[in-house]
N, C-alpha and C positions, 0 to 999 in steps of 0.2 A: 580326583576320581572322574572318570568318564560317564555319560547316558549313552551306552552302545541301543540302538535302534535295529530290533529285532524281526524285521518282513517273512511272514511264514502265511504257505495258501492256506486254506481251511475249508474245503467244499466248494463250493458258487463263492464263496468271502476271500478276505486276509483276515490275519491275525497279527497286531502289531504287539509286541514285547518290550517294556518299557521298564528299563532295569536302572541303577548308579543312582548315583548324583543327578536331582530334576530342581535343586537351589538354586535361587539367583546366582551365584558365583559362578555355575557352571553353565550360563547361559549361552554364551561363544562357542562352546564345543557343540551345545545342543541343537542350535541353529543351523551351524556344519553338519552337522546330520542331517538335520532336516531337509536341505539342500539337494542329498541323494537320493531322497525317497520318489519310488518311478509313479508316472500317473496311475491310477488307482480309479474303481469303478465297483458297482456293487456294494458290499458289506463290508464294513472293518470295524475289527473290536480291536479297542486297544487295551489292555492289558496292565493295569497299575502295581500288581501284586508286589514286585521286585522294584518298585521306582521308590527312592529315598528321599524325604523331607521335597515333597513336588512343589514348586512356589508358583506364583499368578504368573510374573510375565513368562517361564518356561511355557504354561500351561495354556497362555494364550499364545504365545508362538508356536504353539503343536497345532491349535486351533486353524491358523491363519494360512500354516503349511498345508493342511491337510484338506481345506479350501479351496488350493491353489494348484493340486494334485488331482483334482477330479477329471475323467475320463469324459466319453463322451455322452455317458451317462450318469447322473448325479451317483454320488458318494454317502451311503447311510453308516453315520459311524455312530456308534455303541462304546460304553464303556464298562469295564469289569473290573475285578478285582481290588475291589474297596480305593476308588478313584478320589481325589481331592475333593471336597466339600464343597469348593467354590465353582467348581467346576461348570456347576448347572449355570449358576449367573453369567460367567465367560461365555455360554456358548447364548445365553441370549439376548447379550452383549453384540455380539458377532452376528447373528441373525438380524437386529434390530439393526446395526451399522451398514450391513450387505444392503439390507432392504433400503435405508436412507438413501444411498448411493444406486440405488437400482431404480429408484423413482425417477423418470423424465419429469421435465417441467411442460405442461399445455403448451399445445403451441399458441402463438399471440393470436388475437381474433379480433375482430371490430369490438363485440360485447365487451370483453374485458381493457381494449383499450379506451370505450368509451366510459368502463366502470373506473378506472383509472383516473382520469380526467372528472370526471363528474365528485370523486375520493376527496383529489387534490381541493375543486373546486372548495366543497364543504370545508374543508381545512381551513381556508385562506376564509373566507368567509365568516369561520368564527372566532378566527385571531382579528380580524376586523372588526367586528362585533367588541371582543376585548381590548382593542386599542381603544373605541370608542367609549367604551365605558369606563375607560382609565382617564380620559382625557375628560371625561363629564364628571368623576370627582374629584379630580385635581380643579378646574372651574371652579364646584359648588366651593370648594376650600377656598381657595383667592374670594372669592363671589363673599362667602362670608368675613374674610378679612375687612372689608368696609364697616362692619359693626360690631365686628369684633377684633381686634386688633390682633389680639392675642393667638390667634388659629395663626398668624406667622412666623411664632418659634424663631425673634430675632435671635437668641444667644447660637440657636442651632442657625439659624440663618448664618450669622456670622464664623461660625466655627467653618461653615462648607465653605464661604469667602475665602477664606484664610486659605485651605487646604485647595481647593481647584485653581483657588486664582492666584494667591503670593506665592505657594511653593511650585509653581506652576514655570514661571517669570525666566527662570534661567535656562531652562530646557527651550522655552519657548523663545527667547532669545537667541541663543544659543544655534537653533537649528536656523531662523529666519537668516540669519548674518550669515552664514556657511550656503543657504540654497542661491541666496544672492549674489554672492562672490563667484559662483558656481554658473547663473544665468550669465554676471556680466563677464567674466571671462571668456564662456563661450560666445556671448553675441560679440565679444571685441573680436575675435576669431575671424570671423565671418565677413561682418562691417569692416574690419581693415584691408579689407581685400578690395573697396570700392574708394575707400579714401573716406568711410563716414564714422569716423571713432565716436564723433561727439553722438551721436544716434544711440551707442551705449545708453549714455543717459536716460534717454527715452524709455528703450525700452527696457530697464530695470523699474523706473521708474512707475508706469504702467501697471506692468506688473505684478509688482508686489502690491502698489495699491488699491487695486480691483480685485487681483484673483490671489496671487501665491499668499498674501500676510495672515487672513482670514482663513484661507482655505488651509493651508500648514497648522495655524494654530488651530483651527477644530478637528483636524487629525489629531493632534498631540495632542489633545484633549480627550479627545473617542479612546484613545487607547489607556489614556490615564485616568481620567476622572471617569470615562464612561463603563470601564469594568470594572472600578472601586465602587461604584453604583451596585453593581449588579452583585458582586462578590457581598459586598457589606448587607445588603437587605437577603439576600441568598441564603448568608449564614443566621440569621434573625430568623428567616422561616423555617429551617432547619432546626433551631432552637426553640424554635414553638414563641420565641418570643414576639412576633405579632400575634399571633393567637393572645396570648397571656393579655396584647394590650387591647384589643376586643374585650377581652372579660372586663378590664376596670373600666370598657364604657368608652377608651381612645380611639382614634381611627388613627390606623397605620398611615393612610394617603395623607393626613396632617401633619406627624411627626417626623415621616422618613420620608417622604416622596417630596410636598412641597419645598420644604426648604432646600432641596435639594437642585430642584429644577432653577425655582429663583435663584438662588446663588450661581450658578451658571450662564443666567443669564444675563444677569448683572455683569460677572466675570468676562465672560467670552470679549464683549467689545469694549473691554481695556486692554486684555488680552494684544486682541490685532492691533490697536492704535501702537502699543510696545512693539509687536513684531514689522510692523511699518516701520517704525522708525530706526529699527534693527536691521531689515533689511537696507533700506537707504543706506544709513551709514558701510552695512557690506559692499556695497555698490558704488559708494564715494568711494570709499577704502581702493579697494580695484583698481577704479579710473585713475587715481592718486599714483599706484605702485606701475600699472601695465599701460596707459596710456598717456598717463603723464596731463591728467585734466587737473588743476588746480580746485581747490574745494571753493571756491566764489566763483570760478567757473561752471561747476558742476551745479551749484546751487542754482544760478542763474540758469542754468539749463534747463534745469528741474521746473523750477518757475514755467516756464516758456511751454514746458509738454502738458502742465498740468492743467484741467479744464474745472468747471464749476459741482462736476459731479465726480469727478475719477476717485479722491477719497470716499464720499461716502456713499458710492459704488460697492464698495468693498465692506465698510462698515455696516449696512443696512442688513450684511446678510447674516453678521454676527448672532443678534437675536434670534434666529431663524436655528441657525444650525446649533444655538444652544441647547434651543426648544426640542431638536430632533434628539440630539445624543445622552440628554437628561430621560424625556420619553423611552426613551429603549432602554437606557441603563436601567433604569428605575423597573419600569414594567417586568423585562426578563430577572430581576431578582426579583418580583413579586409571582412570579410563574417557580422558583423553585421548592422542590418535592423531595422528599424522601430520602433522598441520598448525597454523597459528596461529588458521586460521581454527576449528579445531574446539574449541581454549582458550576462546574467546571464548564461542562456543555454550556447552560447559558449565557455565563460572562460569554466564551466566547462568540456566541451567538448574538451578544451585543456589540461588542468591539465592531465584528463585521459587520451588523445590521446599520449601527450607529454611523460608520465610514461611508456606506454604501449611498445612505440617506443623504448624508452630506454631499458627496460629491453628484447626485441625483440632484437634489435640491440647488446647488451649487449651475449644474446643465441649466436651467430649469430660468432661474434666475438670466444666464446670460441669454439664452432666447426674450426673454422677456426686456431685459434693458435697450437689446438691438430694436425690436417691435416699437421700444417707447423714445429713442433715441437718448437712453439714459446716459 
């Protein structure tokens, strides 16, 4: 069946005729109609009397047509003839819609860009406030571990050992040997063009022992252990299960957050010492296959570049960037609320926080070692 669209003058008005088929099925035909109808001004009634089983989206596509139809002077349209029920709602739908879209935004000003800034400021201010105060009862918990032993939850200590730092090992391996083979390939690149192969050594060397071993493996940590952080105590607040352990009198900062950090930090610089030594061997490896450096070669090389501080250069900063990526993990799952959707935001709002910190802390560090001639 068709909706033929019926354009008849009426006085100062139209009168629009609305006859057939107004079902969704016949929505295609309807809108083709609709298409022909000339701009229009004044009065229009439209006409239900003869329209068959009228459904929403035809009846908001009359709406949107007859919107779009208006002359130079707005369009008062009326409707007769025992009209669709819903109809009222659709047009103030459509009103509310028009008017959202008809609102400009302020233009920018000093006041609102100062209120702006001053917003942020408070923001930043009382997530600082909250780091500080997370970091003052994670203290009083270690602070009480000297008299009380027990506030460090070795089995839970142990359990988080296991899972950040042994299943940890092969990934972390795994990626150090591959970036290595990857630096000393490229520096053989380069250095053979001067005649300085053995220089490879050097700088893989370097390195991985200062910057890439530690720095690599606390990425692959921030991403692994640092949003199973957030994810794990996220879904616990979500569950009301910290609440619940407040009630018998625990503190969630002793159960879930310390061991948590501890074991991390513990972890983290075994961690690099493994990916040190992963790296290297990527780097022996190398020189072995593309430059043809013998491995008592190489060793002895290694020897010769390395100074009294370059390993634990690199080791020193282990603790450090445990401290940060446990801290964020831990915190932003103790920040989660309400919903599943808001789990999701945090974790990754740790991931990246936890990376960013590192490799800041990371800057931070190498200014500091130049200053002290470390």
């Amino acid at each position: 069946m068709t909706a033929p669209l019926a354009l008849e003058r009426q006085g100062d008005g139209w009168r629009l005729r609305l006859s057939g088929d107004w079902s969704l099925a016949a929505l295609p035909s309807i809108e083709a109609q609709l298409q022909n109808l000339p701009a229009l001004d004044g009065t229009l009634v439209c006409d239900w009397t003869l329209a068959l089983a009228p459904g929403i989206s035809p009846a908001w596509a009359l709406l949107r047509r007859l919107a779009d139809t208006c002359g130079q002077q707005p369009l008062d349209v009326r409707h007769a003839g025992n009209p669709p029920h819903f109809l009222e709602l659709l047009q103030k739908l459509h009103v509310d819609r028009h008017a959202a879209y008809s609102v400009e935004s302020p233009p920018p000003t000093l006041e609102r860009l100062v209120g702006k800034v001053g917003r942020w400021a408070v923001l930043q201010a009382w997530h600082g406030r909250g780091v500080i105060v997370f970091l003052g009862r994670i203290s009083k918990v270690i602070g009480e571990a000297f008299s009380r032993p027990r506030a460090l939850r070795v089995s839970s200590l142990a359990r988080h050992i296991y899972e950040t730092g042994i299943t940890a090992i092969p990934i972390v391996s795994l990626i150090a040997f591959l970036i290595s083979v990857i630096v000393a390939y490229l520096g053989a690149q380069q250095l053979s063009r001067f005649g300085a192969d053995i220089f490879v050594v050097d700088l893989v060397t370097i390195a991985v022992l200062r910057e890439m071993g530690v720095l690599l493996t606390a990425i692959i940590v921030a991403g692994r252990s640092g949003s199973a952080f957030a994810a794990e105590i996220g879904v616990m607040q979500l569950n009301e299960e910290t609440d619940a352990l407040r009630a018998m009198g625990m503190s969630p900062v002793e159960l879930l957050v310390v061991p948590r950090v501890l074991a991390l930090i513990i972890v983290l610089p075994l961690l690099t010492v493994i990916a040190d030594a992963m790296g290297l061997a990527g780097g022996g490896l190398l020189s072995l296959i593309n430059l043809h450096i013998p491995l008592p070669q190489f060793t002895a090389r290694m020897r010769e570049s390395l100074s009294s501080t370059t390993f634990w250069a690199g080791l020193v900063k282990a603790p450090v960037f445990a401290m940060l990526i446990a801290m964020v993990g831990t915190y932003r799952g103790m920040q989660v609320r309400d919903s599943a959707r808001e789990l999701g935001r945090l974790t990754t709002v740790a991931v990246v926080q936890s990376i960013f910190m590192v490799i800041l802390a990371d800057a931070l560090f190498a200014v500091l070692f130049v200053q002290i001639h470390f």
